[in-house]
Each structure stands twice: as structure tokens, then as C-alpha cells.
N, C-alpha and C positions, 0 to 999 in steps of 0.2 A: 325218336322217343322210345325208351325202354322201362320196361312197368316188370316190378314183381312183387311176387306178396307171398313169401316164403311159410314155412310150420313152424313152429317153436322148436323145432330140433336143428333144421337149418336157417333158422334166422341171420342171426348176425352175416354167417358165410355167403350166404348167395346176395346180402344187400351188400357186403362188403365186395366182393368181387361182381358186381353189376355197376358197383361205383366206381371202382378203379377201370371198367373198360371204358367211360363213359371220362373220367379223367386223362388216359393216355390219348384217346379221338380228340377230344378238345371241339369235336362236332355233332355234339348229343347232348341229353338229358337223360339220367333216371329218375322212377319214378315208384318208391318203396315204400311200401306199406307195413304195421306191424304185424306181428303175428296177433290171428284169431283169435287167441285167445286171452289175449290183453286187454278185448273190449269187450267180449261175448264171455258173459258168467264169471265176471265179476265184479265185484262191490267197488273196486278203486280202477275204472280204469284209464281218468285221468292221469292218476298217480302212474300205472303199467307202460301205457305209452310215453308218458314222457321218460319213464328209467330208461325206456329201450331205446328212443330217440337221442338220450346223453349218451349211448354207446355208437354210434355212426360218426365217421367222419366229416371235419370241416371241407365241406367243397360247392361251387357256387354251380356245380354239375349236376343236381341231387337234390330230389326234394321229398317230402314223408308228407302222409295224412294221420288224420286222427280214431281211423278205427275201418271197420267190418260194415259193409253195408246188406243185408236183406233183399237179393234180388231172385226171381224167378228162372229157372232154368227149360229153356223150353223142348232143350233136345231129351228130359229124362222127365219132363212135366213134375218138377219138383222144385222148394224153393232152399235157396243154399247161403249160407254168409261167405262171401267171398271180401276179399284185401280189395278196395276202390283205387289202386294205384293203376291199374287199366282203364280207371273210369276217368281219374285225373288225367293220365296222356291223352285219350281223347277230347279233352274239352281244350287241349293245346292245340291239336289239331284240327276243332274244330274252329277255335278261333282265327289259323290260320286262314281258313276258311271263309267264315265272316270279317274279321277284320286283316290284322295281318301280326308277326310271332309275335310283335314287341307289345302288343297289345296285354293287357293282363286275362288272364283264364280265370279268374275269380270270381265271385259278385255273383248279384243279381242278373246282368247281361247276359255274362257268357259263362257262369259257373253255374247252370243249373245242371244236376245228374238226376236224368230223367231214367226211367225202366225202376227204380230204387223204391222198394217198398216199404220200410225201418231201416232205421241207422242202429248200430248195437247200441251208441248211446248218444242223445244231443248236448254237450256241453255247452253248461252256462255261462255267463259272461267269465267269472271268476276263472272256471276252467281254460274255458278259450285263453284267456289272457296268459294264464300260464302253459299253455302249449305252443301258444304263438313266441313266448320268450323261449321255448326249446326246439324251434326252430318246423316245430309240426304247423302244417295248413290244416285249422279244425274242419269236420264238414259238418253242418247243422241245416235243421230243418224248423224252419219260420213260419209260423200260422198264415197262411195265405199268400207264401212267398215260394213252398217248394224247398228241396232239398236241394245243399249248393258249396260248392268248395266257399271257404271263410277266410283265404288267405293266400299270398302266394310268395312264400319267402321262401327262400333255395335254401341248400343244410349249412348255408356258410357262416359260420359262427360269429365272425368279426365284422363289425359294423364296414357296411362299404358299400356301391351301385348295384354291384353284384348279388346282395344277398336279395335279390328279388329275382321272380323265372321272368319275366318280362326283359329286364335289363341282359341278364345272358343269354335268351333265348336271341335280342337284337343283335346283341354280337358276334353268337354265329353264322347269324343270316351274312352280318357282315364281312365277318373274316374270309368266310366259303366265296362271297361274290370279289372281291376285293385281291384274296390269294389267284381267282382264276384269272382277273383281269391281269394282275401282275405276270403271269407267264408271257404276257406277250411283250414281255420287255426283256424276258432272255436274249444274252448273246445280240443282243445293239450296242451302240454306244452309251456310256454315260458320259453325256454333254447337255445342253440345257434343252434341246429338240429331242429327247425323249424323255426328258423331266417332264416339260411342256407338256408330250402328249399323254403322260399316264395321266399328271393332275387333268386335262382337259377331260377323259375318258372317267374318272374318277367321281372328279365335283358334281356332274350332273346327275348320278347315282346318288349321290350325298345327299343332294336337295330334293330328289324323290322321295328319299326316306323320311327327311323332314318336312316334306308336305305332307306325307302321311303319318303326321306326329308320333316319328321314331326318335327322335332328336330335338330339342330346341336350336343346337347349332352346333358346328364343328368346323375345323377348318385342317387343310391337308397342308403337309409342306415338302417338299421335296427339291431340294433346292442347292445354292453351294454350302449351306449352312449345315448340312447334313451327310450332303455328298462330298466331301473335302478328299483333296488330293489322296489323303492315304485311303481313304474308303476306294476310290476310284482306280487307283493302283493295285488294289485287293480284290476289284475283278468283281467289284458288290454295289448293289443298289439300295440304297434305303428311302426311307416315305414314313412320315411320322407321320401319323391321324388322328387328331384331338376330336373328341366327342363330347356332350353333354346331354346321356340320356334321359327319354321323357321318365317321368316317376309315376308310379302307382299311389292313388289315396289311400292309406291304410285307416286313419284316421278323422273325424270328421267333428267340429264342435260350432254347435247353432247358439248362436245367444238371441235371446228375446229379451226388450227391453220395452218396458210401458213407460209413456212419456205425458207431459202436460201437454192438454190440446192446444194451448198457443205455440207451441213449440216447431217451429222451424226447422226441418231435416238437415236443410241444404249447413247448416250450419254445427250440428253434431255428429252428420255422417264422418265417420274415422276418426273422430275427437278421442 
């Protein structure tokens, strides 16, 4: 997990170059905030973060909030507006902690950023909605709810699994356990007794994941259908792993419906 919250002079540069270290690993997160003064002392600073937010690139590596949070510093006993992009990797890590990566950091749960005395500014619905379509995680603060990340979409612009931190955070839990388990199939045969024993070594990881609602299902293959003679003669193993990640609620709609008191449920429920 990698957090910055650059000046308005090195903005762009250091989010741009924390993204691309964080795209070449393919085993991280960043975690970038605007510059201060996008949201502190000004009149638009919906408007400012989102411009600055259409300047970052597409990558499902990469995530933004929506402003400057108000926290106390205790080493100079002074209070400082600082970028929440270290406040946001800790609530990753802390969910790792409570739950486990693939779980969402957001919400009422496990998004609340505690120590935060004001926000530079709370954005309204209208706002949020148009931040959340620029790819910004707003952070708002709710009457008797506490201040709390509002979102958790990665900076990947294209509709896909991926543009949520939950789904790519699972994947790299995955790839990391999955790639280490794979070494121990260097330099054996490829024949079906070591196909056999990666999937056996494999599946039961798989269905841990899925007991702990990292998946609804997936299924591994490794087999002749992949491994075919030229693969085999190339001296290479392959293992295709089809997944079906758990999703995050972004969304939620209640309908209330008043009825005639003779009225029978069993017979309009889901009509």
C-alpha cells in the first residue's frame, strides 16, 4: 500500500510516477490524493478535484479521494490539513485486519477515519455522484455516523471487476499465493501427476477464499486441453483460473409499498 498527497507544484509528477511503480509490481496499490489546495480555499472544489482527477491515468492499481482532511498533529501540537491518501491505505489495512483484502475499505464498517477533525469540504449528493463518475472515492461526514471513505473504485476508467479496490486488492492476494505455489512445479514433468498435484494443492486455497466470501466460484484447469503437446515441448506449464469475484454494494434502493389489509403477501411478494 503506497499513499501520497503531493503540492500543487508536484502534483501530477509524483502521482504519476507512484502509479506507474505500483503498475510495473502488479503487487500493490496506490493511494493519491489531490493537492490542498483543490479543496481548502476554494469555492469550487468539487469542480478542482474532479479536473485534477481527469488528469491521472486509467489503472485498476490506483485510487484518489476527494479532498484535505483537518487532523491534529501531535508531534508540533498543531492542527494541519493534510492529503487522506494515508488515511485511505490504512483503512485497507486495516481491513485486512478485520476482515480480509477483498473485503471493501469503505462504509460505515470499516471506512470510518477516525483522529479527523473537519473535512475541507462535505460533498452533497449531487457532488459525490459526480466524483464517483471521475473515478474519486468522496469522503463525507454524516450526522451521527462519523467521517468515512464513500467509495471504493480504483482510477480504472473502463467499466470492468476491476475498477473496484476490493476486486484487485483479491487478486493480488491471489496471484502472490498462486505464483508462489507454482514454483514448486519447476523442472518436473509435465504429465498429468503434476497437473494432478498443482490443481490438488490449488482448489483447497480456492475454496478458502470462497468460504470467506472472496469469490462466488471459480474453477481451475490445467489439463491436456491447455497443456497440449507443443506447450509441453516448449518446456511450459500452464493453469488457467477462472474466477467470479464477490462485488461491493455501491448502490442500494428500498421500495415501500402500502397495501389493502386483506391483502395476502405470500401472493404479491416479487409480483
Amino acid at each position: 500500500l503506497l499513499f501520497a498527497y503531493p503540492d500543487t507544484n508536484g502534483t501530477k509528477d509524483i502521482a504519476d510516477k507512484l502509479i506507474a511503480i505500483c503498475n510495473a509490481r502488479k503487487d500493490c496499490m496506490a493511494f493519491v490524493s489531490p493537492p490542498i489546495d483543490d479543496s481548502v480555499g476554494t469555492d469550487t472544489p468539487a469542480a478542482d478535484v474532479k479536473a485534477w482527477a481527469d488528469t491521472l491515468p486509467s489503472t485498476s492499481y490506483a485510487s484518489t479521494d476527494s479532498g484535505a482532511v483537518y487532523v491534529y498533529d501531535k508531534y508540533n501540537d498543531v492542527y494541519r490539513w493534510l492529503g487522506a491518501a494515508g488515511l485511505c491505505a490504512g483503512l485497507c489495512a486495516n481491513t485486512d485486519d478485520v476482515a480480509d483484502a477483498w473485503f471493501s475499505p469503505a462504509g460505515v464498517n470499516r471506512g470510518q477515519l477516525f483522529g479527523v477533525t473537519k473535512l475541507a469540504y462535505n460533498p452533497k449528493k449531487a457532488d459525490r455522484d459526480t466524483l464517483y463518475k471521475a473515478r474519486v472515492n468522496p469522503l463525507v461526514s454524516f450526522p451521527g455516523q462519523g467521517t468515512m471513505l464513500f467509495g471504493d473504485k480504483t482510477l480504472l476508467s473502463k467499466p470492468s471487476a476491476f475498477d473496484r479496490i476490493n476486486v484487485r486488492r483479491l487478486f493480488i492476494v491471489l496471484e502472490k499465493a498462486v505464483a508462489t505455489a507454482a514454483k514448486a512445479q519447476l523442472f518436473e514433468f509435465n504429465d498429468e501427476f503434476t497437473r494432478a498435484q498443482f490443481r490438488n494443492m490449488l482448489e483447497p486455497f480456492m475454496r478458502d477464499v470462497k468460504g470467506r466470501r472472496g469469490m462466488t466460484d471459480f474453477r481451475v484447469i490445467c489439463d491436456t486441453t491447455n497443456n497440449t503437446g507443443q506447450v509441453i515441448d516448449a518446456n511450459r506449464f500452464v493453469a488457467d483460473i477462472f474466477i467470479k469475484p464477490s462485488r461491493s454494494i455501491n448502490f442500494i434502493t428500498l421500495n415501500f409499498i402500502a397495501t389493502r389489509t386483506g391483502v395476502d403477501f405470500s401472493e404479491i411478494a416479487g409480483s
